[in-house]
OpenMM code with the backbone's topology and positions (N, CA, C; nanometers):
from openmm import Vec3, app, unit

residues = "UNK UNK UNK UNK UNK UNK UNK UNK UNK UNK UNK UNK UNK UNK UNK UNK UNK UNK UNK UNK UNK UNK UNK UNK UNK UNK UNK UNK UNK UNK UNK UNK UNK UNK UNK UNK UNK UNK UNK UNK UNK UNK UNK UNK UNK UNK UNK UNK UNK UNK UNK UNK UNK UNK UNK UNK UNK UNK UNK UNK UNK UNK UNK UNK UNK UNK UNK UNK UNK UNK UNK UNK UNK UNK UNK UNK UNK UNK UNK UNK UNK UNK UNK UNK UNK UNK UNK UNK UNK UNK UNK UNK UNK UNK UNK UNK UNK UNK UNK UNK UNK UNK UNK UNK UNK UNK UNK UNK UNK UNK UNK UNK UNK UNK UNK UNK UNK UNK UNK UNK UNK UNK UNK UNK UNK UNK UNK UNK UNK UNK UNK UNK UNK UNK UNK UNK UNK UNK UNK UNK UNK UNK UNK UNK UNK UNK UNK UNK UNK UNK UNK UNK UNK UNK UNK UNK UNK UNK UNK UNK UNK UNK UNK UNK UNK UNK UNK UNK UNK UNK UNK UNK UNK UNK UNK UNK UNK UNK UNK UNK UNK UNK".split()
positions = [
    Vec3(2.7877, 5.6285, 1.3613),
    Vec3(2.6789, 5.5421, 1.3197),
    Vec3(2.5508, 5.6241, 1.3092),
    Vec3(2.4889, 5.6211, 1.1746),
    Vec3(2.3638, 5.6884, 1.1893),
    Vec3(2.2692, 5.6499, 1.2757),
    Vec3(2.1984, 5.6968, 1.3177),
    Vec3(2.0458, 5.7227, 1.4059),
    Vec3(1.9931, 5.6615, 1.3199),
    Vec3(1.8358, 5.5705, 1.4060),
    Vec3(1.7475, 5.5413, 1.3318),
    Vec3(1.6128, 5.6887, 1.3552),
    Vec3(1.5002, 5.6506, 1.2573),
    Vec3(1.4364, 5.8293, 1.2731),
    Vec3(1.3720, 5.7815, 1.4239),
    Vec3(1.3154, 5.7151, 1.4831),
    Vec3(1.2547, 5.6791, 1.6078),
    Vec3(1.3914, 5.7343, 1.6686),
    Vec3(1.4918, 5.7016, 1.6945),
    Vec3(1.6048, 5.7824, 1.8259),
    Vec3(1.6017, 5.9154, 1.7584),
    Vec3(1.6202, 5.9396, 1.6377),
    Vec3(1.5821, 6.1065, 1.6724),
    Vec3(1.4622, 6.1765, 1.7050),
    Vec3(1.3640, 6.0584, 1.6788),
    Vec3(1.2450, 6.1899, 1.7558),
    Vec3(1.2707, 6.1655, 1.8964),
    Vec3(1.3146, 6.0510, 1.9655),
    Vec3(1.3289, 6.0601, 2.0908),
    Vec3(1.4174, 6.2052, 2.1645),
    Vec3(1.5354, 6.1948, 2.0886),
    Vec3(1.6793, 6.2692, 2.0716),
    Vec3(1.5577, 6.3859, 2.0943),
    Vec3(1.4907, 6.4429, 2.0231),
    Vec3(1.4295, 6.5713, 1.9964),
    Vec3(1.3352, 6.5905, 2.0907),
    Vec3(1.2494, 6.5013, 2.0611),
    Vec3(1.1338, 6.5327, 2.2122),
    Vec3(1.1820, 6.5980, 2.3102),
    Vec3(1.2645, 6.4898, 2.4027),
    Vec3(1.3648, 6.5359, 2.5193),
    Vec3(1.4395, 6.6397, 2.4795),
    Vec3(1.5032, 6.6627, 2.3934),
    Vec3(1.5514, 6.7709, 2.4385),
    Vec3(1.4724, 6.9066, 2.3934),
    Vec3(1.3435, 6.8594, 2.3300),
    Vec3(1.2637, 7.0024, 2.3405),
    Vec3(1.1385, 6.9852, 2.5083),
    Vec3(1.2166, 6.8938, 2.5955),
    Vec3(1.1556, 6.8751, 2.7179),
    Vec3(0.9927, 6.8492, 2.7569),
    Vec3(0.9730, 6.7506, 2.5957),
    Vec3(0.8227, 6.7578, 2.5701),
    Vec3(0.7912, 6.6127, 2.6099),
    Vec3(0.6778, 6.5473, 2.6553),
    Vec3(0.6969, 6.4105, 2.7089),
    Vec3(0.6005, 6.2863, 2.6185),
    Vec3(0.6340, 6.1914, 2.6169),
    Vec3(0.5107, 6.1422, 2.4888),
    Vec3(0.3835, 6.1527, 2.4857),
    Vec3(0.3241, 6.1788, 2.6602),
    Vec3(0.1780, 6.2402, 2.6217),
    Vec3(0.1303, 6.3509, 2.5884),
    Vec3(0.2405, 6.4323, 2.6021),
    Vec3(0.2514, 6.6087, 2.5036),
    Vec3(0.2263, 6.5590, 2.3469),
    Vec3(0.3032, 6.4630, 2.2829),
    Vec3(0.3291, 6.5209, 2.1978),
    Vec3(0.1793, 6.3976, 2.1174),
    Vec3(0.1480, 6.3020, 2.2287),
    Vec3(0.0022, 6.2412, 2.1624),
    Vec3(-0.0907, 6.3355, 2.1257),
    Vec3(-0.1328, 6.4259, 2.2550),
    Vec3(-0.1962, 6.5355, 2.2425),
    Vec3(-0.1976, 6.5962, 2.1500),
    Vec3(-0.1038, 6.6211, 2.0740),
    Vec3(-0.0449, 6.7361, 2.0063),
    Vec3(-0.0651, 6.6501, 1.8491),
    Vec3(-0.0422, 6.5484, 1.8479),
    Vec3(-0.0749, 6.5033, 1.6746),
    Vec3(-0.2139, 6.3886, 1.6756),
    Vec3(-0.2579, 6.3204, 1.7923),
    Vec3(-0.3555, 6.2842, 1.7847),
    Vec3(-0.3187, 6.1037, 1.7770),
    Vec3(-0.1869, 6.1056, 1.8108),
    Vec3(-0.1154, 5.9624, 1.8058),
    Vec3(-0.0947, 5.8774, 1.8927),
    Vec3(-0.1296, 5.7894, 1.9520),
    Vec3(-0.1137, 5.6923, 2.0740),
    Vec3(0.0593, 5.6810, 2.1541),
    Vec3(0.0301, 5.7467, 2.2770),
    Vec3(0.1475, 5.7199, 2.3411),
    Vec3(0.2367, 5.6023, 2.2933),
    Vec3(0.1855, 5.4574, 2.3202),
    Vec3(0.2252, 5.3463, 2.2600),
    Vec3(0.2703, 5.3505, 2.1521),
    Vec3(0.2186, 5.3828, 2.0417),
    Vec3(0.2456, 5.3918, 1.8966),
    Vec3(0.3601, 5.4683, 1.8942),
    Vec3(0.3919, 5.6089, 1.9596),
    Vec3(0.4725, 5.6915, 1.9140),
    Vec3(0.6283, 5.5845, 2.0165),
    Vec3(0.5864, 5.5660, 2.1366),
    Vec3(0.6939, 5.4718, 2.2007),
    Vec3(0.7609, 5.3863, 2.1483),
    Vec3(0.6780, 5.3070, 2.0995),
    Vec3(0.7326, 5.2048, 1.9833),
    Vec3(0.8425, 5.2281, 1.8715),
    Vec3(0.7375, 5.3609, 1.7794),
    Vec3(0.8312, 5.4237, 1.6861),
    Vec3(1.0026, 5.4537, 1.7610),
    Vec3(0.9892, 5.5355, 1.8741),
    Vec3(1.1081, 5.5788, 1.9467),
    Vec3(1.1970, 5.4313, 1.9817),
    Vec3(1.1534, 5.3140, 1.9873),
    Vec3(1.2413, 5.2371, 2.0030),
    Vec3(1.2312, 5.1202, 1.9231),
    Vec3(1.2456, 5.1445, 1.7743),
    Vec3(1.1929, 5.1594, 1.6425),
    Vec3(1.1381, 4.9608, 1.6833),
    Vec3(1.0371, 4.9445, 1.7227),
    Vec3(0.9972, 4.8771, 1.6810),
    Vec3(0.8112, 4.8853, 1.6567),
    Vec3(0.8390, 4.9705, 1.5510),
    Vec3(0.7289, 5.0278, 1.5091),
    Vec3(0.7664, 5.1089, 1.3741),
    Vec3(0.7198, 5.1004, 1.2165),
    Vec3(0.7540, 5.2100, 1.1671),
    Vec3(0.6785, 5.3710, 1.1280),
    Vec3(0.7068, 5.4156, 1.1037),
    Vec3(0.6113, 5.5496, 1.1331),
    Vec3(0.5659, 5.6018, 0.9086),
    Vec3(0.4626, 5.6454, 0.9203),
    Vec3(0.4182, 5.7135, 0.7856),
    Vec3(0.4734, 5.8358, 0.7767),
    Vec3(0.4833, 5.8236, 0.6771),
    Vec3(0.4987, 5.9981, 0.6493),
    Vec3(0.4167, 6.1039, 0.7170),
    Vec3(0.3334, 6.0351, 0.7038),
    Vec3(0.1525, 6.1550, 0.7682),
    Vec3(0.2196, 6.1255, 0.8788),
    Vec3(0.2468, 6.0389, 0.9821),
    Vec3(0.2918, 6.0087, 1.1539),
    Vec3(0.4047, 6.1117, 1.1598),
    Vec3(0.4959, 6.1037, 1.0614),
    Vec3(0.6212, 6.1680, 1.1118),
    Vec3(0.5987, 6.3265, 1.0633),
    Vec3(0.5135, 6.4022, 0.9966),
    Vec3(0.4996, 6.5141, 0.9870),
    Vec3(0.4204, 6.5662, 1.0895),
    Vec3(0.3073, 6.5094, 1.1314),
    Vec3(0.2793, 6.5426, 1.2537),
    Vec3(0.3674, 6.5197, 1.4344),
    Vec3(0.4355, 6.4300, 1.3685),
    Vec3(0.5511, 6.4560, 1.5125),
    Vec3(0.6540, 6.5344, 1.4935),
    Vec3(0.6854, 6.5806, 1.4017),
    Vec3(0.7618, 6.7136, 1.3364),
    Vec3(0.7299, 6.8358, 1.3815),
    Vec3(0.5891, 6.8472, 1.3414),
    Vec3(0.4902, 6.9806, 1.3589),
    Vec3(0.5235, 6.9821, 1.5255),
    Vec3(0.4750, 6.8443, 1.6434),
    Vec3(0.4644, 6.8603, 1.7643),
    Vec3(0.5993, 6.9095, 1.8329),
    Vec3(0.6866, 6.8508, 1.7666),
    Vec3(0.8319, 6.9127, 1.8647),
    Vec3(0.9139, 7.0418, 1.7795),
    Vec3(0.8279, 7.0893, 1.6353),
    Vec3(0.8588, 7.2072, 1.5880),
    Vec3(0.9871, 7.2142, 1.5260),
    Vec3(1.0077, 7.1375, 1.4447),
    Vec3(1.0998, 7.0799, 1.3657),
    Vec3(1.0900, 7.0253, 1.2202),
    Vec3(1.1541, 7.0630, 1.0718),
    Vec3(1.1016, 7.0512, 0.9448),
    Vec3(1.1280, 6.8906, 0.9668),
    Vec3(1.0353, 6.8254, 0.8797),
    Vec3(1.0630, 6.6592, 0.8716),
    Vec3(1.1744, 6.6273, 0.8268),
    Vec3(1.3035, 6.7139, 0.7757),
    Vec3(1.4148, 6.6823, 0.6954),
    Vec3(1.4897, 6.6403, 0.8423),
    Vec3(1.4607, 6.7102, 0.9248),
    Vec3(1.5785, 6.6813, 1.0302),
    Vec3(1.5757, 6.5150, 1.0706),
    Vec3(1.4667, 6.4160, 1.0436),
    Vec3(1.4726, 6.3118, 1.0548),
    Vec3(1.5455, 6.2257, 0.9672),
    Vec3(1.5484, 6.2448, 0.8496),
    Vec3(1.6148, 6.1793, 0.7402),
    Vec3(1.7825, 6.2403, 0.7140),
    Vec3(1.8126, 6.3769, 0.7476),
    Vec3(1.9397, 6.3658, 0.8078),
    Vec3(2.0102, 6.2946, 0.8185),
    Vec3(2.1392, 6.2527, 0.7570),
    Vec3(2.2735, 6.1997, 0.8593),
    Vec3(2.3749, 6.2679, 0.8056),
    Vec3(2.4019, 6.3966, 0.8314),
    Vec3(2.5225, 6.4795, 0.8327),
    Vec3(2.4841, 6.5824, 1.0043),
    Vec3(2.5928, 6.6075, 1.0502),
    Vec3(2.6444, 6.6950, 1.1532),
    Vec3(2.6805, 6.8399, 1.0970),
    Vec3(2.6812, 6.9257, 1.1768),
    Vec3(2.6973, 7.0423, 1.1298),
    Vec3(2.6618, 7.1434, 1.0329),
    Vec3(2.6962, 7.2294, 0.9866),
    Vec3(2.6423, 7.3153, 0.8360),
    Vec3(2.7465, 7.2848, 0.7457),
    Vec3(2.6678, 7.3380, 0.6053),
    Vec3(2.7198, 7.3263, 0.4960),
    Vec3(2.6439, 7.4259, 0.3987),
    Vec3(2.7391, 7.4672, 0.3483),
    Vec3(2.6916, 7.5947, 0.2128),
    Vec3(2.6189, 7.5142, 0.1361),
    Vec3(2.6408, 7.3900, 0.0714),
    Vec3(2.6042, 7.3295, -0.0110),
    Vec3(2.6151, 7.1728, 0.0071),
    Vec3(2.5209, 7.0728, -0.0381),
    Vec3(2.5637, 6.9454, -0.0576),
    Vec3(2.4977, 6.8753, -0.1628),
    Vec3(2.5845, 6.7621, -0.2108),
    Vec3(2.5503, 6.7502, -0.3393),
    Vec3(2.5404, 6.5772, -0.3355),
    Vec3(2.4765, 6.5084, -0.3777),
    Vec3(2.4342, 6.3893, -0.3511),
    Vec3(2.4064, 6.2732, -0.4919),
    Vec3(2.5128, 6.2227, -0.5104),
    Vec3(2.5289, 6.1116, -0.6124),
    Vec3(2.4694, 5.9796, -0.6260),
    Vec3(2.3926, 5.9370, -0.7514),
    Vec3(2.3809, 5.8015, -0.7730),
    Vec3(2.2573, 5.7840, -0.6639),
    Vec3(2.1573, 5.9021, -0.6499),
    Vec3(2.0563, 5.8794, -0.5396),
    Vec3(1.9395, 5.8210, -0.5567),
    Vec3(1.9173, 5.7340, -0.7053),
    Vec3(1.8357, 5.6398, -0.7821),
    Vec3(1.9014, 5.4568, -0.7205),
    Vec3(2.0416, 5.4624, -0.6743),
    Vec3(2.0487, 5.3307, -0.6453),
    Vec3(1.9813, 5.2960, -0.5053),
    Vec3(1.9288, 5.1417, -0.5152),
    Vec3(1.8201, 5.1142, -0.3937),
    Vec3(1.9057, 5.1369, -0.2932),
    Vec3(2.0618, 5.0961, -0.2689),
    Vec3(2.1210, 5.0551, -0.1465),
    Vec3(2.1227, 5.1741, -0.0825),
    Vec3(2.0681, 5.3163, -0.1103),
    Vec3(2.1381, 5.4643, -0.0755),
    Vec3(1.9799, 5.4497, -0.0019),
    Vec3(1.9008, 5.4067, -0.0177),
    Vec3(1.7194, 5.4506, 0.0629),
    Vec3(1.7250, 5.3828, 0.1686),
    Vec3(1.6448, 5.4593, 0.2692),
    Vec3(1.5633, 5.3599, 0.3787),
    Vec3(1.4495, 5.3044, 0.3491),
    Vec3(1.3942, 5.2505, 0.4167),
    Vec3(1.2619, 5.1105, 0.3524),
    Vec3(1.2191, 5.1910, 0.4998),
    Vec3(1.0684, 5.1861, 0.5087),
    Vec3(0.9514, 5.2567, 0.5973),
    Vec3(0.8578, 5.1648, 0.5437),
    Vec3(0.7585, 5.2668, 0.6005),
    Vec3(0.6207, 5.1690, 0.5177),
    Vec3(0.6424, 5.2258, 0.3655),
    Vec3(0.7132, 5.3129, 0.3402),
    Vec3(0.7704, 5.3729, 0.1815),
    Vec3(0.9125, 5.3432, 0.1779),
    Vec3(0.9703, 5.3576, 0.0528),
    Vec3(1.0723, 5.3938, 0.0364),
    Vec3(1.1357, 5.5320, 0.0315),
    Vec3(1.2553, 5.5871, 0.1396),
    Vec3(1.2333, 5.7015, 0.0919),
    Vec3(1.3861, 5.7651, 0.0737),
    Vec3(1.4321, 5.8295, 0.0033),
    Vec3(1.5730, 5.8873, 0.0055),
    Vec3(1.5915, 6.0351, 0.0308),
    Vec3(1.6007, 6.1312, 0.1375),
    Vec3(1.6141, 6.2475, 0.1382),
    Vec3(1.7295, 6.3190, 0.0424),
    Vec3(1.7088, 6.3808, 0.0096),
    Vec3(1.7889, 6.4814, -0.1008),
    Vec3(1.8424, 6.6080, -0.0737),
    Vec3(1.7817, 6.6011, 0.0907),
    Vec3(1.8213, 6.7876, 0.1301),
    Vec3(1.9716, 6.7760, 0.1651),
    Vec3(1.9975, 6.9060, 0.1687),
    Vec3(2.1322, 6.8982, 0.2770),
    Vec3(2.1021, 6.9180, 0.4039),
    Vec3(2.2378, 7.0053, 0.4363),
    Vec3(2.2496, 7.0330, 0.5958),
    Vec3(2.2431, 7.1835, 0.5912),
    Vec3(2.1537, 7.2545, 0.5375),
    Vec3(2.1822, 7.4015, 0.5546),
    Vec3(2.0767, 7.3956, 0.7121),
    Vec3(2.1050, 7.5083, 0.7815),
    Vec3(1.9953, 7.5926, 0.8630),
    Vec3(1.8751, 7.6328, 0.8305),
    Vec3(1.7837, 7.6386, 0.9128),
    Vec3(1.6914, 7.6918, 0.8449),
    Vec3(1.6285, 7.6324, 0.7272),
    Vec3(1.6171, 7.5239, 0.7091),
    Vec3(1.5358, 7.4716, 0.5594),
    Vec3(1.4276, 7.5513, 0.5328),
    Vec3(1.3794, 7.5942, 0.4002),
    Vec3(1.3082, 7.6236, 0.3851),
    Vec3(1.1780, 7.5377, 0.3140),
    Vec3(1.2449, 7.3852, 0.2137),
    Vec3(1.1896, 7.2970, 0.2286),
    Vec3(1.2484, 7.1701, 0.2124),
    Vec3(1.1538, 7.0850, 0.1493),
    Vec3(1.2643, 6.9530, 0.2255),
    Vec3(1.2269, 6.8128, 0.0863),
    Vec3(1.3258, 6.8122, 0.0093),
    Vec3(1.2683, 6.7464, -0.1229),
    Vec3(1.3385, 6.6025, -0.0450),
    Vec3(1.2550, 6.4536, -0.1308),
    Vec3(1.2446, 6.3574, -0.0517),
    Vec3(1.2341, 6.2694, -0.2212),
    Vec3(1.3058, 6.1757, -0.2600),
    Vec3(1.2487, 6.0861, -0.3234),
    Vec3(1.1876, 5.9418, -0.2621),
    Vec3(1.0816, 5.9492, -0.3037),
    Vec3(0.9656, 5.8342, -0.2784),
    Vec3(0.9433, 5.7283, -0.3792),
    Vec3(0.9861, 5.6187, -0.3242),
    Vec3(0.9461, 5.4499, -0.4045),
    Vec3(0.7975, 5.3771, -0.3200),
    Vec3(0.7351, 5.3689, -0.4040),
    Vec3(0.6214, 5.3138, -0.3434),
    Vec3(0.5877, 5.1946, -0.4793),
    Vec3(0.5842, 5.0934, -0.3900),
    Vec3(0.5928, 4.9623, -0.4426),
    Vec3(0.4533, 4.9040, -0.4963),
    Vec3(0.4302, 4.8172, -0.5769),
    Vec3(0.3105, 4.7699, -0.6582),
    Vec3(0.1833, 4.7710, -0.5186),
    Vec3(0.0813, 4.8578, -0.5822),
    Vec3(-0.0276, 4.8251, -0.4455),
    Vec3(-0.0319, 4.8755, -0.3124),
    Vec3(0.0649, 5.0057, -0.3265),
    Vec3(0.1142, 5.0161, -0.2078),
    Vec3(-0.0068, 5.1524, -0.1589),
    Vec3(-0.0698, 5.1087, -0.0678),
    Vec3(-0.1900, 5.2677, -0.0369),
    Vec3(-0.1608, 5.2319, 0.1061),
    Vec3(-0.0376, 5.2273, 0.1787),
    Vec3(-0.0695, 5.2639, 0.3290),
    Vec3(-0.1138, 5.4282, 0.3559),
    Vec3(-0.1963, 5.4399, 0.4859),
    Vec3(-0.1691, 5.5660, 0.5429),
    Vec3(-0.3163, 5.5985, 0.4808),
    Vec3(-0.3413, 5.7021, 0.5476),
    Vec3(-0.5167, 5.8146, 0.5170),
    Vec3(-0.4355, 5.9156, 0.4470),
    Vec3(-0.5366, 6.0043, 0.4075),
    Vec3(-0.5053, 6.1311, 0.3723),
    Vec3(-0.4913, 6.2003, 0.5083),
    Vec3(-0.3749, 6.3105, 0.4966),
    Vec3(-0.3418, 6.4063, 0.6246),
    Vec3(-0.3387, 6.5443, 0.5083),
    Vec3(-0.3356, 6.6421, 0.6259),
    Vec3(-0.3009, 6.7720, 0.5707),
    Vec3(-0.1585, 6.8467, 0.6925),
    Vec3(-0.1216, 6.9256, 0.5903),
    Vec3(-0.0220, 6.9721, 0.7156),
    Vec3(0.0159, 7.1799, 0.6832),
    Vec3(0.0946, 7.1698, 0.7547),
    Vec3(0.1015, 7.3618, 0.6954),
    Vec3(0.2254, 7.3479, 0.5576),
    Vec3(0.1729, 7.4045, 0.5165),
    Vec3(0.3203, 7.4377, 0.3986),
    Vec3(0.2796, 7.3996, 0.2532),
    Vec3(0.3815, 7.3541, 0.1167),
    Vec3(0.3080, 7.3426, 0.0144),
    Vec3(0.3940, 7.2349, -0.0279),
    Vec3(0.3226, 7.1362, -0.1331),
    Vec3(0.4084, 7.0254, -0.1505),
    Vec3(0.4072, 7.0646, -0.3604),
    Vec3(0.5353, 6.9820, -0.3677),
    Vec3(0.5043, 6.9872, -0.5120),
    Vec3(0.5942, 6.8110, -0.5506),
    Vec3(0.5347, 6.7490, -0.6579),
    Vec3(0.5708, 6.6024, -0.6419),
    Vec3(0.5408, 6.6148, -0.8446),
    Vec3(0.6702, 6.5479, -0.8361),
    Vec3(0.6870, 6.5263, -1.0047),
    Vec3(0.7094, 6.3718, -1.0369),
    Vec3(0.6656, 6.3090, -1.1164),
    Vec3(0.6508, 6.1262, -1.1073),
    Vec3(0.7695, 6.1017, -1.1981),
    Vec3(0.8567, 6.0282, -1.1692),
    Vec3(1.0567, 5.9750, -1.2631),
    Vec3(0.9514, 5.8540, -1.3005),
    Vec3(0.9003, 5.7794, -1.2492),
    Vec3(0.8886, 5.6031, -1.3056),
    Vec3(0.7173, 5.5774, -1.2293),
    Vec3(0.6297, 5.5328, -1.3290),
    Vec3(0.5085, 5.4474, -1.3235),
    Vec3(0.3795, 5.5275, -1.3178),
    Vec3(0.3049, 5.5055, -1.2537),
    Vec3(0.1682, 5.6037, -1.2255),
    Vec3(0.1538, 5.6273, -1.0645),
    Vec3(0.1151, 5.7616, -1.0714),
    Vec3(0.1222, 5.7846, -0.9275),
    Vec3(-0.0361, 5.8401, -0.8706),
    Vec3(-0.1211, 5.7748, -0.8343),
    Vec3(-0.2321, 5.8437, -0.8046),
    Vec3(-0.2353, 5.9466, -0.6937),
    Vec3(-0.2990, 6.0451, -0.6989),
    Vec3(-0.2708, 6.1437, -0.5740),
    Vec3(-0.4106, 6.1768, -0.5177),
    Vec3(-0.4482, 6.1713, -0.4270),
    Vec3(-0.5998, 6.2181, -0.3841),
    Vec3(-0.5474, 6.3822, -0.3236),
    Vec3(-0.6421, 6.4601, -0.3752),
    Vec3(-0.6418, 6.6099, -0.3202),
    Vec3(-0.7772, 6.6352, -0.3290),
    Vec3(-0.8268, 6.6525, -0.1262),
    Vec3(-0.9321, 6.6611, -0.0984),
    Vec3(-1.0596, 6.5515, -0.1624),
    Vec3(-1.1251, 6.5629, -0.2537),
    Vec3(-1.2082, 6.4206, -0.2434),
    Vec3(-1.1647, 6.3842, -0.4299),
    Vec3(-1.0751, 6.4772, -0.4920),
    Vec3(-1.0207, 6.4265, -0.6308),
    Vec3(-0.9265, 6.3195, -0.5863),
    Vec3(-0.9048, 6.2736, -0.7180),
    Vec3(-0.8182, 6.1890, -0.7719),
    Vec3(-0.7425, 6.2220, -0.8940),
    Vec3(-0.6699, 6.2040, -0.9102),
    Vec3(-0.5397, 6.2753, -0.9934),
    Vec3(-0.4313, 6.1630, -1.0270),
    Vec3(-0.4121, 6.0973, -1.1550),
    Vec3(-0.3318, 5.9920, -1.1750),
    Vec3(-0.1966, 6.0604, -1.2227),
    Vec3(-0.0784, 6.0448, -1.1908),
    Vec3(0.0012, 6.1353, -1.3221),
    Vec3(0.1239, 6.0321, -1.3169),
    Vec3(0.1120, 6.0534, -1.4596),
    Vec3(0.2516, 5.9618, -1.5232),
    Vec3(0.3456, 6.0121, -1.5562),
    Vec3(0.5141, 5.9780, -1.5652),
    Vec3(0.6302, 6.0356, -1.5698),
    Vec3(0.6349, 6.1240, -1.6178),
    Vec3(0.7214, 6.2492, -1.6146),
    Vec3(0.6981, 6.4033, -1.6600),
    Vec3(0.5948, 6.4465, -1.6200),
    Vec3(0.4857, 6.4177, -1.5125),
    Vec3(0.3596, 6.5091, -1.4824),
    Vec3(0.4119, 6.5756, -1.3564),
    Vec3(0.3493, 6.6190, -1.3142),
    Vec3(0.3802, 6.7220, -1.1758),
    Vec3(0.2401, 6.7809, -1.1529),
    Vec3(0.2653, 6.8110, -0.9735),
    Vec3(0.1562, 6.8406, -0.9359),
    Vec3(0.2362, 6.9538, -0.8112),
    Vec3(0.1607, 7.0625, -0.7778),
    Vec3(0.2146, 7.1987, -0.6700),
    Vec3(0.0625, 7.2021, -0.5975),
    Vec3(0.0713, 7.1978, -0.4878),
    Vec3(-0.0788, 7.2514, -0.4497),
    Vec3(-0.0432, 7.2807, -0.3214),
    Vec3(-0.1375, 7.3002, -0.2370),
    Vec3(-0.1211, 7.4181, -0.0875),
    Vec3(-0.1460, 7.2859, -0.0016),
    Vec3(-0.0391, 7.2428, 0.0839),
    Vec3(-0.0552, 7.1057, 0.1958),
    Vec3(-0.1577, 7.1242, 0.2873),
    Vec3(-0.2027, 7.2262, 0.2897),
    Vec3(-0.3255, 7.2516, 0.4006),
    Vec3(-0.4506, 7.1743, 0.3770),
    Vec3(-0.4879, 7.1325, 0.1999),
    Vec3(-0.5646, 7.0307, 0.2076),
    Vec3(-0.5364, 6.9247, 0.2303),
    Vec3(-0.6550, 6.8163, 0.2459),
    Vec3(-0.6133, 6.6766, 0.2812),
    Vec3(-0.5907, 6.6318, 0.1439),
    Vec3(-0.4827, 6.5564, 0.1782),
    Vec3(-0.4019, 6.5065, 0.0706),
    Vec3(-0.2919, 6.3294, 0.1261),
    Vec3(-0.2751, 6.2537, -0.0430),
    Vec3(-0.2100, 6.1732, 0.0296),
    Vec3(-0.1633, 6.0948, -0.1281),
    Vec3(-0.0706, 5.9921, -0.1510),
    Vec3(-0.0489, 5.9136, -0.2394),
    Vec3(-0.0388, 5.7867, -0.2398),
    Vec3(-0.0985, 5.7449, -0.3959),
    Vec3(-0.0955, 5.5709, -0.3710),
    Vec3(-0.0670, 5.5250, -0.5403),
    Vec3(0.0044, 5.4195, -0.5132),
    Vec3(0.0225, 5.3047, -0.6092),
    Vec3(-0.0706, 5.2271, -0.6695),
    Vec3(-0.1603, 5.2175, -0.7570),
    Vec3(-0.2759, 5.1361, -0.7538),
    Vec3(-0.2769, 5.0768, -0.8351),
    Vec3(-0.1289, 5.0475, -0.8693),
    Vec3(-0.1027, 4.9838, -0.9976),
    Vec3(-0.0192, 4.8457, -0.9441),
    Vec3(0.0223, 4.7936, -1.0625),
    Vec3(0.1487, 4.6325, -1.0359),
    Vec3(0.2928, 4.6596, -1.0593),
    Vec3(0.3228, 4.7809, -1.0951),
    Vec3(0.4858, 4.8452, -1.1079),
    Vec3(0.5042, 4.9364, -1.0273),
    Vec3(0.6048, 4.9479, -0.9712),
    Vec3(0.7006, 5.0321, -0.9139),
    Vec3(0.6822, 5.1558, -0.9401),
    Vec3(0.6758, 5.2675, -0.8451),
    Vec3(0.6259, 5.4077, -0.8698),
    Vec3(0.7389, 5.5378, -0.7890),
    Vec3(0.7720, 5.5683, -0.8796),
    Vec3(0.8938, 5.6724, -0.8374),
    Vec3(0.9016, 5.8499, -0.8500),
    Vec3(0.8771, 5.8995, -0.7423),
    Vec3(0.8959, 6.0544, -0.7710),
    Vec3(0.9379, 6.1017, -0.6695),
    Vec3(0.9472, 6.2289, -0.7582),
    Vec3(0.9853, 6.3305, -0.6304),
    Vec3(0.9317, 6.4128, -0.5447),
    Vec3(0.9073, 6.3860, -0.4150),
    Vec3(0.8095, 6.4810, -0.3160),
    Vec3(0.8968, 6.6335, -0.2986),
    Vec3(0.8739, 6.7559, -0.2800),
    Vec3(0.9131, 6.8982, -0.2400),
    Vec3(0.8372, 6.9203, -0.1246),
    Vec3(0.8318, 6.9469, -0.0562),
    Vec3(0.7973, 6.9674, 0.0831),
    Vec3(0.8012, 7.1181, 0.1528),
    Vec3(0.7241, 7.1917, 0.1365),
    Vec3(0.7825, 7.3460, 0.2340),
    Vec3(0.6645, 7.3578, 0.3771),
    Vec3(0.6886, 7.4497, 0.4349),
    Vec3(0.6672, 7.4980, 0.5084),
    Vec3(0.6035, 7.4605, 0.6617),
    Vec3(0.6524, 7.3396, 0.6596),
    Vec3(0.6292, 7.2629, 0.7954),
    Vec3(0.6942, 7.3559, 0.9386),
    Vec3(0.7015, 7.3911, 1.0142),
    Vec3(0.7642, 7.4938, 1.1187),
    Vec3(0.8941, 7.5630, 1.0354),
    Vec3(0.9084, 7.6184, 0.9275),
    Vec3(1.0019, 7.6746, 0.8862),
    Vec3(1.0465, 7.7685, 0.9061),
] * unit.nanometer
topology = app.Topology()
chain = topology.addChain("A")
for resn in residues:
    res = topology.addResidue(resn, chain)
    for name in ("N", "CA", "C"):
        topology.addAtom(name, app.Element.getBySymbol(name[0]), res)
């Protein structure tokens, strides 16, 4: 039975022997809040879960995970149908495999009519996000940046950065993700 991502950050904390007021400290997140998440009645942002990533030193792929062991390769079918995503405060479908060592961590993202949860965060590493379906506004640092299907955007995650829906349709792309503790 898969894990929900709250039992694996628990799963992880503990066994990187770190305790929830370590790891408040460490991303700036309320004991409570992160407790909650761990016994998922709470859901966590993307910005929440990269910074609890960063704290127990772990790429964010290892949360969205559900394979055991390594693999040379994995290959992932029909990853546009809804029933294959988890629902968060986003929609999100991981795309990585199970290699070691990620170097980064591609993620498709559904974000629904209106949807601007979350601030802008920054984190270490570089993101690159290409839009499949609708308009995707992106704030980088105090711009704004709209891009519609076939656009793409690469920039350095160290600025503050974040995405939103600010439209009445359905908004679909693909996040790339590197260098979070890699």
């Amino acid at each position: 039975m898969e894990k929900s991502i709250g039992e694996k950050i628990k799963i992880a904390r503990k066994s990187n022997g770190l305790t929830l007021k370590e790891i408040s400290e460490k991303t700036q997140l309320s004991i409570s809040f992160i407790s909650q998440v761990e016994r998922s009645k709470s859901s966590v942002t993307l910005e929440s879960l990269k910074k609890i990533s960063e704290a127990i030193g772990l790429n964010p792929s290892y949360f969205f995970s559900n394979q055991d062991g390594e693999s040379k390769a994995t290959i992932k079918r029909d990853v546009l149908n809804e029933n294959n995503m988890t629902q968060n405060s986003f929609i999100y479908k991981d795309l990585s495999g199970n290699l070691p060592n990620q170097l980064f961590t591609p993620i498709l993202v559904t974000l629904n009519p209106g949807d601007n949860r979350g601030k802008p965060f920054s984190h270490k590493g570089q993101e690159f996000i290409y839009v499949l379906e609708g308009i995707l506004s992106i704030l980088l640092d105090d711009e704004e940046y709209n891009l519609k299907p076939g656009d793409c955007i690469h920039f350095d995650a160290s600025h503050l950065h974040y995405w939103f829906n600010r439209t009445i349709d359905v908004v679909k792309f693909l996040c790339v993700s590197s260098g979070s503790n890699n």
